[in-house]
C-alpha positions in Angstrom: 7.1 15.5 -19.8 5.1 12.7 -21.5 2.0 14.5 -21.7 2.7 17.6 -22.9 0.5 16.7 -26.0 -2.8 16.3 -23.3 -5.3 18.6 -22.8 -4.7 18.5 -19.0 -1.6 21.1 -18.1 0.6 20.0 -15.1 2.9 21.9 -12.5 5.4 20.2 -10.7 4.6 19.5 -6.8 7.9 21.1 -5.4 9.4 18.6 -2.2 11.9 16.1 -1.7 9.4 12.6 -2.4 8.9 11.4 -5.7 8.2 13.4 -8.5 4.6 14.8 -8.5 3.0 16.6 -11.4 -0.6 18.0 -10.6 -3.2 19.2 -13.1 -7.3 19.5 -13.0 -9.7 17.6 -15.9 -12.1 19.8 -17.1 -14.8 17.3 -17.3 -15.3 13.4 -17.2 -14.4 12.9 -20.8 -11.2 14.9 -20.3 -10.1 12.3 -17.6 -11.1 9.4 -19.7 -8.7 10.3 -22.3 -6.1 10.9 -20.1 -6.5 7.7 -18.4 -6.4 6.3 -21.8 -3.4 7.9 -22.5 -1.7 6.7 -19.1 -2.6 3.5 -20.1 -1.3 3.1 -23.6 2.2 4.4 -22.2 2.2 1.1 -19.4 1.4 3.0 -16.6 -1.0 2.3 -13.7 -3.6 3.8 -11.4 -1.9 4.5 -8.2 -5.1 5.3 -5.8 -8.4 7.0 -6.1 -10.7 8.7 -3.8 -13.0 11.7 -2.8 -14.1 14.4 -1.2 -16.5 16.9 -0.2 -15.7 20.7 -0.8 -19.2 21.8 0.3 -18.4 23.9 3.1 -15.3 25.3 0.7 -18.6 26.3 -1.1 -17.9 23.9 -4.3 -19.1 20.4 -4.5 -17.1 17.4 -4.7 -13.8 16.4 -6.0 -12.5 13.2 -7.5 -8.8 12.6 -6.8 -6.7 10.0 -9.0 -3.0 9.1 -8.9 -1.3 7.9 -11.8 1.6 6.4 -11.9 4.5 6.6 -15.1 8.4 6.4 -15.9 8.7 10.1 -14.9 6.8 9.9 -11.5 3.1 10.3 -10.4 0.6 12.7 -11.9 -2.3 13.8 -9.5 -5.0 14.5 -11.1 -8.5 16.1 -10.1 -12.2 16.3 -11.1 -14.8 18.7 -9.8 -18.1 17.6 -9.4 -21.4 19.3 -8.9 -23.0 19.7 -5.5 -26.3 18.3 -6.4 -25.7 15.3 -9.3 -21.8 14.1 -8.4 -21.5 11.5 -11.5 -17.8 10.2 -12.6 -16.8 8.3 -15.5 -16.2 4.5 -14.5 -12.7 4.2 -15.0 -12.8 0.2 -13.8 -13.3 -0.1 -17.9 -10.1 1.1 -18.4 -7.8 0.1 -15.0 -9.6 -3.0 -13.2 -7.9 -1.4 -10.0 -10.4 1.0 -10.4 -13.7 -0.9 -9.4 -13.1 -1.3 -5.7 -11.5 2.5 -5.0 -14.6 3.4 -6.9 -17.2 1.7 -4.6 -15.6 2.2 -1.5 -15.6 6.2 -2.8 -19.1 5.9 -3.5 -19.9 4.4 -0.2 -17.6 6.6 2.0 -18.3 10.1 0.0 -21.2 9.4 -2.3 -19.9 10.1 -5.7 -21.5 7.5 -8.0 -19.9 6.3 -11.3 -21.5 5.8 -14.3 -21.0 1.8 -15.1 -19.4 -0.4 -13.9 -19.3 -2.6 -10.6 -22.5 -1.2 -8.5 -22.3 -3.6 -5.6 -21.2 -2.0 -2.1 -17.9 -2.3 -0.7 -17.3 -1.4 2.7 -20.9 -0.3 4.1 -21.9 -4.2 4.6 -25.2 -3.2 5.4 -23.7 -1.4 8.3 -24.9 2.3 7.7 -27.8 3.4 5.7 -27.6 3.4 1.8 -28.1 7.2 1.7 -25.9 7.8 4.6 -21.8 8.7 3.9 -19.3 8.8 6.3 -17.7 11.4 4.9 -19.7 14.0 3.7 -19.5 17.7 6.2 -23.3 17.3 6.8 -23.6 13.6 7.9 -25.5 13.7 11.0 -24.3 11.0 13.4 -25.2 7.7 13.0 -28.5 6.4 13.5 -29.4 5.1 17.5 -28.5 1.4 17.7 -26.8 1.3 14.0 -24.6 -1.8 13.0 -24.3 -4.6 11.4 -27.4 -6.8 13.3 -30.3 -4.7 12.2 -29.2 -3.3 9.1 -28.4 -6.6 7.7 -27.6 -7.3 3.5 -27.3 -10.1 1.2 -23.8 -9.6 -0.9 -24.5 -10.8 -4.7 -21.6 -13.1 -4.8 -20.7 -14.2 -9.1 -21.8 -17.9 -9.2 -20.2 -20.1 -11.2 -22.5 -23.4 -12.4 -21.6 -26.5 -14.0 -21.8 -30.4 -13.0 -19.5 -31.2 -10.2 -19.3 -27.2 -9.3 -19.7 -25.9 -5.8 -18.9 -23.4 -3.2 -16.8 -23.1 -0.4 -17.1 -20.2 2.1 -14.0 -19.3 4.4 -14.7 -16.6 7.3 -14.8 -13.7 7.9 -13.4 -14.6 10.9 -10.3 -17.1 10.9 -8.7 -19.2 12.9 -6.0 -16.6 14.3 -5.2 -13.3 15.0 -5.7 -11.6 12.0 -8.7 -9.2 10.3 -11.6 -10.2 8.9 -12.0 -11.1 5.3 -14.2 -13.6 3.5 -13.2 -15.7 0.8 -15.7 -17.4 -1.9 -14.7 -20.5 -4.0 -16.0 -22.4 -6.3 -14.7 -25.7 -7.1 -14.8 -28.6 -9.0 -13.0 -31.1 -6.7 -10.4 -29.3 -4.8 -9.8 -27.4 -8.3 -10.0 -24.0 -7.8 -12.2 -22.0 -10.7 -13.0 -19.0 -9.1 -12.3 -16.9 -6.3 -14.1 -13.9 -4.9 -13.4 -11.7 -2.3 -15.3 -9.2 0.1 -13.1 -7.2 2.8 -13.9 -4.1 4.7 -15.4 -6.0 7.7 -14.3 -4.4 10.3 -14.3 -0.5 8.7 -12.5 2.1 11.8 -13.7 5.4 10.2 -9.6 6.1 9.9 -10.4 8.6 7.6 -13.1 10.5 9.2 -11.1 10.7 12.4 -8.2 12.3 10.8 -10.6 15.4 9.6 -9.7 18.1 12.6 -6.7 16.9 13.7 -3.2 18.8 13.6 -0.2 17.3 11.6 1.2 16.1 15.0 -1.9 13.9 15.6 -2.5 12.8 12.3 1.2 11.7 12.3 0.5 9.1 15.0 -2.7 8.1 13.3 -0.8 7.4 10.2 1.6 5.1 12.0 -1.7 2.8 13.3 -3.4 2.5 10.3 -0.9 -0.9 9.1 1.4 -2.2 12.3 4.3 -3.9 9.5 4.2 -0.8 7.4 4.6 2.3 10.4 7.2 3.5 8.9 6.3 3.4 5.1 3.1 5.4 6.0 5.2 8.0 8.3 7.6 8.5 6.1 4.7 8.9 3.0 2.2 11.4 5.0 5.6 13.3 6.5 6.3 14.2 2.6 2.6 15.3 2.0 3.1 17.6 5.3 6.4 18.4 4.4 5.2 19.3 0.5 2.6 21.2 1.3 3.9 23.0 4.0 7.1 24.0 2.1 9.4 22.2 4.6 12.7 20.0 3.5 13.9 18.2 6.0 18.1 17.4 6.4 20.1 14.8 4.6 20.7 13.3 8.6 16.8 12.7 9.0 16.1 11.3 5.8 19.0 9.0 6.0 17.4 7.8 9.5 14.1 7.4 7.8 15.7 5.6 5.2 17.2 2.9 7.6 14.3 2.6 9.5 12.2 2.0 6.0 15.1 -0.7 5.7 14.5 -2.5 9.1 10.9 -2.4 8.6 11.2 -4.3 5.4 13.7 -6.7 6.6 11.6 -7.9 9.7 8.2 -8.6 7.4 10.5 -10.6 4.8 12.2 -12.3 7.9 8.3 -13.3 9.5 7.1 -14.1 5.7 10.2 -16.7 4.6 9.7 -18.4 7.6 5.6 -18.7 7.7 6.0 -19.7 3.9 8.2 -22.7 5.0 5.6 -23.4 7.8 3.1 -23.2 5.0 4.7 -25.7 3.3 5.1 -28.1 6.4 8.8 -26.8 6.9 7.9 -25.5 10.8 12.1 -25.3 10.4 12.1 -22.4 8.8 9.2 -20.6 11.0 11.3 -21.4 14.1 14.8 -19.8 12.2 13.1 -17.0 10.9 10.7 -16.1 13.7 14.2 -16.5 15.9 16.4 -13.9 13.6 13.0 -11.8 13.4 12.6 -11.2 16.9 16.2 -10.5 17.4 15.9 -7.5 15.0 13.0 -6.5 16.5 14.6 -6.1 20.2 17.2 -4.2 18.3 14.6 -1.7 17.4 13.0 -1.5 21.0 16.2 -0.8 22.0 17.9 1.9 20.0 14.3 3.6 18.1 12.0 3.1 21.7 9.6 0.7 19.8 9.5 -3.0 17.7 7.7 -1.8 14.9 9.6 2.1 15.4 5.9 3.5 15.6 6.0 7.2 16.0 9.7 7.6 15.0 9.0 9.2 12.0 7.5 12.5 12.1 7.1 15.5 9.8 9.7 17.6 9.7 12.4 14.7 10.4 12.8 12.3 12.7 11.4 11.8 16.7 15.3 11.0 17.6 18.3 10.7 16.5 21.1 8.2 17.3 24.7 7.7 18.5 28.1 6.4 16.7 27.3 3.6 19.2 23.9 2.1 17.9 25.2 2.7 14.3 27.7 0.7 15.0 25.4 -2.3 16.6 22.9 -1.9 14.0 26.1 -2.5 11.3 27.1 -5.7 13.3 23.5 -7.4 13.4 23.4 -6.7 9.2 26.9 -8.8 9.4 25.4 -11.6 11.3 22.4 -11.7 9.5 23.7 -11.8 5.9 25.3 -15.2 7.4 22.8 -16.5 8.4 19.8 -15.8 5.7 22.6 -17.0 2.9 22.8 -20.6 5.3 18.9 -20.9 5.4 18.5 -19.7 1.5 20.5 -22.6 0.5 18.6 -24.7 2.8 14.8 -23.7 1.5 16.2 -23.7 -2.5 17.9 -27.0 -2.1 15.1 -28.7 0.0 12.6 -30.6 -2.3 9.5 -30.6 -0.1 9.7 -27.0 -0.2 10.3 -26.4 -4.0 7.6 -29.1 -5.3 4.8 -26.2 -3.1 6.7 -23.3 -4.5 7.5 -24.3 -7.9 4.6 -23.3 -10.6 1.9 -22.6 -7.6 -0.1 -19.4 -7.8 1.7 -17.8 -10.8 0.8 -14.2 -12.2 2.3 -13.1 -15.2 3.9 -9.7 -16.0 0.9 -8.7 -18.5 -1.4 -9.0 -15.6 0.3 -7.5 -12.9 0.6 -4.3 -15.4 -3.0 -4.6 -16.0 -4.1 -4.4 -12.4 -1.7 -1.9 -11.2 0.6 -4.1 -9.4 3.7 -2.4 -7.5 6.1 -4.1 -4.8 6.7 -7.5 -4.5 3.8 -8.8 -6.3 5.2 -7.0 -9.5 9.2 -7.5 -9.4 7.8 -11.0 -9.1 6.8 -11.4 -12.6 9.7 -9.5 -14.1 8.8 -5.7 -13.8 11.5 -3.5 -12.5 9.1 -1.3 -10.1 10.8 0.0 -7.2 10.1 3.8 -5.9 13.9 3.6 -4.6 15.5 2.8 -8.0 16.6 4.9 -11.1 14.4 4.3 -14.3 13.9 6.6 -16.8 13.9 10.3 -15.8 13.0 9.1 -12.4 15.2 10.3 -9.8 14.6 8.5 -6.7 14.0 10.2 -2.9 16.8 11.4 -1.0 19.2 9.1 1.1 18.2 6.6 -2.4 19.5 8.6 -5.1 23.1 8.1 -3.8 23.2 4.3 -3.1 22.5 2.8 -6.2 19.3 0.7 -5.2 19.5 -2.6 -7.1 15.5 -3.9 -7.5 14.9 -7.7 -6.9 12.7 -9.3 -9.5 12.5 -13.1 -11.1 10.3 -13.7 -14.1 8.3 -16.7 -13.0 5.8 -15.2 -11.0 5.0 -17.8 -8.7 5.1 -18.7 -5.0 8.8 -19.5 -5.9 9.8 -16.2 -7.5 8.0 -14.1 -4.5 10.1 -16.4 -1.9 13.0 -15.4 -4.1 12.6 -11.9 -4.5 12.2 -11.7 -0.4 15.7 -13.2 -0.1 17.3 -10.6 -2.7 15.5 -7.6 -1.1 16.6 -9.1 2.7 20.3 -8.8 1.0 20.0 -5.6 -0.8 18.1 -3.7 2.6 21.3 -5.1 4.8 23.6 -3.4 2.2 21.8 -0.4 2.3 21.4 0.0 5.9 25.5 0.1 6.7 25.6 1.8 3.5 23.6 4.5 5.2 25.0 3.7 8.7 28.3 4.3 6.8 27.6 7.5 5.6 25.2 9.0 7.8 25.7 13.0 7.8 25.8 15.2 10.7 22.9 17.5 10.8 19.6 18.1 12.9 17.3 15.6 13.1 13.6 17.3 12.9 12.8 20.9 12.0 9.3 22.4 12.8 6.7 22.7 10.1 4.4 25.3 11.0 0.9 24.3 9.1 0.1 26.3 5.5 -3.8 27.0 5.8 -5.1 25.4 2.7 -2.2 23.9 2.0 -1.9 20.6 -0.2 1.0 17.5 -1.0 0.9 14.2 -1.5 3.3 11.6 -0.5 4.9 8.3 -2.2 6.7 5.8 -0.8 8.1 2.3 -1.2 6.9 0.1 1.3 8.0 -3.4 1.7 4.6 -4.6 0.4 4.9 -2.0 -2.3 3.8 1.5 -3.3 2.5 3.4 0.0 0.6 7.1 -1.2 -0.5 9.5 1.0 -2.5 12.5 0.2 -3.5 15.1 2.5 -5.2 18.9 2.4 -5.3 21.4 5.1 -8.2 23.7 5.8 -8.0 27.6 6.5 -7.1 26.8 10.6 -3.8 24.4 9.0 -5.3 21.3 10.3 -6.5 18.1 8.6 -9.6 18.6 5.9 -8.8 15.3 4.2 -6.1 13.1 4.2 -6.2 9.8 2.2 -3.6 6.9 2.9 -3.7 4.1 0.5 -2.0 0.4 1.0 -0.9 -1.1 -1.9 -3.2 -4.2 -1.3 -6.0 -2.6 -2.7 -4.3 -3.1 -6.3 -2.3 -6.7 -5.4 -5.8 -8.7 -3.3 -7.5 -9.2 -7.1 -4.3 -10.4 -8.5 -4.9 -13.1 -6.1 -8.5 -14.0 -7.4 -6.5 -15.0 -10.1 -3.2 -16.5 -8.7 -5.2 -19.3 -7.5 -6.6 -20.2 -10.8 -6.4 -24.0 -11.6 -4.7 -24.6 -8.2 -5.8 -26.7 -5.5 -7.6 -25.5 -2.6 -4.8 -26.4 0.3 -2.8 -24.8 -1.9 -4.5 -21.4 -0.9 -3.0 -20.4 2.2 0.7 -20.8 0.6 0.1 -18.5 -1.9 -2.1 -16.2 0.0 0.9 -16.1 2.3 3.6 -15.4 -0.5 1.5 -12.2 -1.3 0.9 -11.1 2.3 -1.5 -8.5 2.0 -3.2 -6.1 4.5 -6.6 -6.5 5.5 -6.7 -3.0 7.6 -4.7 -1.2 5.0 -7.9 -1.7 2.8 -10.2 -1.2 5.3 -9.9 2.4 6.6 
């Protein structure tokens, strides 16, 4: 293993995800260095987050996930009970600084440096008050957002012709909450700044109690276009920790549902990117071939968005020669007619003048924010949790079907839309690949709970890396379990993507990154 030369010793997580290696930093300064060392090799902070081992009689415990060629290490720092102080790691991954505050609002470990502004308690809860410590008492009579009110320090940017434009929290549709600070010169953009968390569902709190069966529908919830990347990553934490592999049948079923998933939200995302662009053909196409699938999916998995039908252990159900069959004819139909409307959107010059050198990222930057998923193949990095690279084997049904990652090198509007069409063709050629070769088998064995148990789980969602991390306690339900969207690393990259573009430019390349408000806001 690459860091065999570290102070930190590893031991491989044994299960059938991604490869895990998991070791314990003696101190601060010992995970400094080693995120250092992660660094210099390219690699990126996966997630962060804490928790409090109080009634475990310790104190607290920092967990970090990094990612490399050879899989993820999991990494851990003990804190004390009475002074829990990290090293700010912002310094050396900028994905850092908004785990870090969220972990210090949620848990109360502070870090020494770096960003000290609050990220999800908005004034919503007392300063000295966390979530998600044991001995939080419940929350003070009449607590919320009206009488606890505070002023966010927004950077401001000065200059002759500069000013500020605000835009929501609330928008004008159905979507989550998130505010957006510009500054401008013009309708040039020169900065943006962010502040999410608005709407904070104490996701994590709830799942402290719970039994795997409960925490597995609570999983599902937390992002509705990524139920089945979140499934399928806590069902390998459960499944790891628990010492439970499940049969070649479920994960193949797993696998095309992962599939379908990603193929509806590239489906929905071509076509509101050609609506962005004031192509409303290619909403109405899109939207039209989108909800087809999705009756499919009512209709053989019980739900649009297959919510619930992954479970730990397996799958909820299986399915007949039948529906294999029907799900292999709509992939035929559909490679028809994506091919038709890709040569439609590339050859249509309304569309390619937006596209076309709008909201760019470059390679350097998505590797120095942490990127995964779409946001990184679209500058030209080969990141794709279902592909070979290096001594990474991929999961189980992906080992054996030869995953071919979509990327493009520009890293612009037009490169995202692009990648989106290569991965809508690559998922169809999976799915009857898996369709085609399905084996026979059971569908879901039990997994009785390991007291004190521990896994963590990594899959690749459509939007990118999903990570799940979960711990039993001595009864083998839920002490902690930590699910992490990958927008928390991809929603700075677009503070930067709209750099030097215009303001009406911002919802087209907000779209072409399509990130999750409630993913980030747990």
């Amino acid at each position: 293993m690459l860091f065999h030369a570290e102070p930190i010793e590893f031991t491989a997580q044994e299960g059938v995800g991604a490869p895990v290696w998991r070791g314990r930093a003696v101190d601060g300064e010992d995970l400094s260095r080693f995120a250092v060392s992660v660094h210099r090799h390219d690699g990126r902070l996966a997630a962060l987050w804490g928790e409090d081992l109080r009634r475990q009689g310790g104190g607290y415990r920092l967990h970090c996930i990094f990612a490399l060629e050879e899989g993820h290490t999991w990494v851990c720092l003990d804190l004390p009970a009475d002074d829990p102080v990290c090293p700010d790691l912002a310094g050396i991954f900028p994905a850092a600084n908004r785990m870090q505050r969220a972990t210090r609002d949620m848990v109360g470990i502070a870090f020494a440096g770096g960003d000290q502004r609050p990220w999800l308690r908005h004034g919503a809860w007392p300063e000295d008050w966390y979530p998600l410590r044991h001995d939080t008492p419940a929350p003070p009579e009449g607590i919320g957002f009206a009488n606890l009110p505070s002023d966010y320090q927004f950077v401001q940017v000065g200059g002759e012709g500069a000013h500020e434009i605000p835009v929501g929290p609330i928008h004008a549709g159905i979507i989550e909450p998130g505010h957006f600070r510009f500054t401008v010169v013009g309708e040039r953009v020169l900065r943006l700044e962010q502040r999410l968390g608005y709407q904070h569902k104490g996701v994590e709190k709830r799942f402290i109690g719970m039994t795997l069966a409960e925490g597995s529908r609570l999983v599902g919830r937390i992002c509705g276009d990524s139920t089945c990347a979140y499934a399928w990553a806590y069902a390998v934490a459960a499944e790891t920790a628990c010492a439970v592999e499940p049969s070649g049948r479920a994960l193949g079923l797993r696998a095309l549902m992962l599939e379908r998933e990603r193929i509806a939200n590239h489906l929905g995302d071509l076509g509101a990117l050609g609506n962005d662009a004031a192509f409303a053909f290619g909403l109405t196409q899109f939207m039209r071939l989108k909800e087809d699938w999705l009756r499919l999916n009512a209709r053989i998995f019980g739900h649009r968005f297959m919510m619930d039908g992954i479970v730990p252990g397996g799958v909820a159900a299986d399915i007949d020669a039948l529906a294999l069959a029907e799900i292999g004819a709509q992939c035929n139909v559909l490679v028809a007619e994506v091919k038709a409307l890709r040569a439609i959107y590339d050859e249509h010059p309304g569309l390619q003048d937006r596209f076309l050198t709008t909201g760019i990222i470059d390679a350097d930057l998505a590797r120095e924010l942490s990127l995964s998923g779409i946001a990184a193949r679209a500058t030209g990095l080969l990141l794709d949790g279902r592909a070979w690279r290096s001594d990474y084997e991929p999961p189980v049904p992906y080992a054996g079907l030869g995953v071919r990652p979509a990327s493009d090198d520009r890293g612009d509007v037009a490169a995202r839309v692009a990648v989106r069409f290569d991965e809508v063709f690559e998922s169809l050629r999976l799915i009857r690949a898996i369709a085609g070769t399905l084996p026979s088998g059971p569908v879901r064995i039990d997994v009785p709970p390991t007291p004190g148990a521990e896994g963590l789980g990594v899959v690749e969602g459509w939007r990118g890396e999903v990570i799940v991390g979960l711990r039993l306690d001595g009864e083998g339900r839920i002490a902690r379990a930590h699910p992490h969207d990958p927008s928390w690393q991809i929603w700075p990259a677009l503070e930067h993507a709209v750099l030097k573009d215009i303001v009406p430019d911002f919802p087209l390349i907000n779209k072409s990154f399509n990130l999750s408000y409630s993913g980030a806001d747990l």
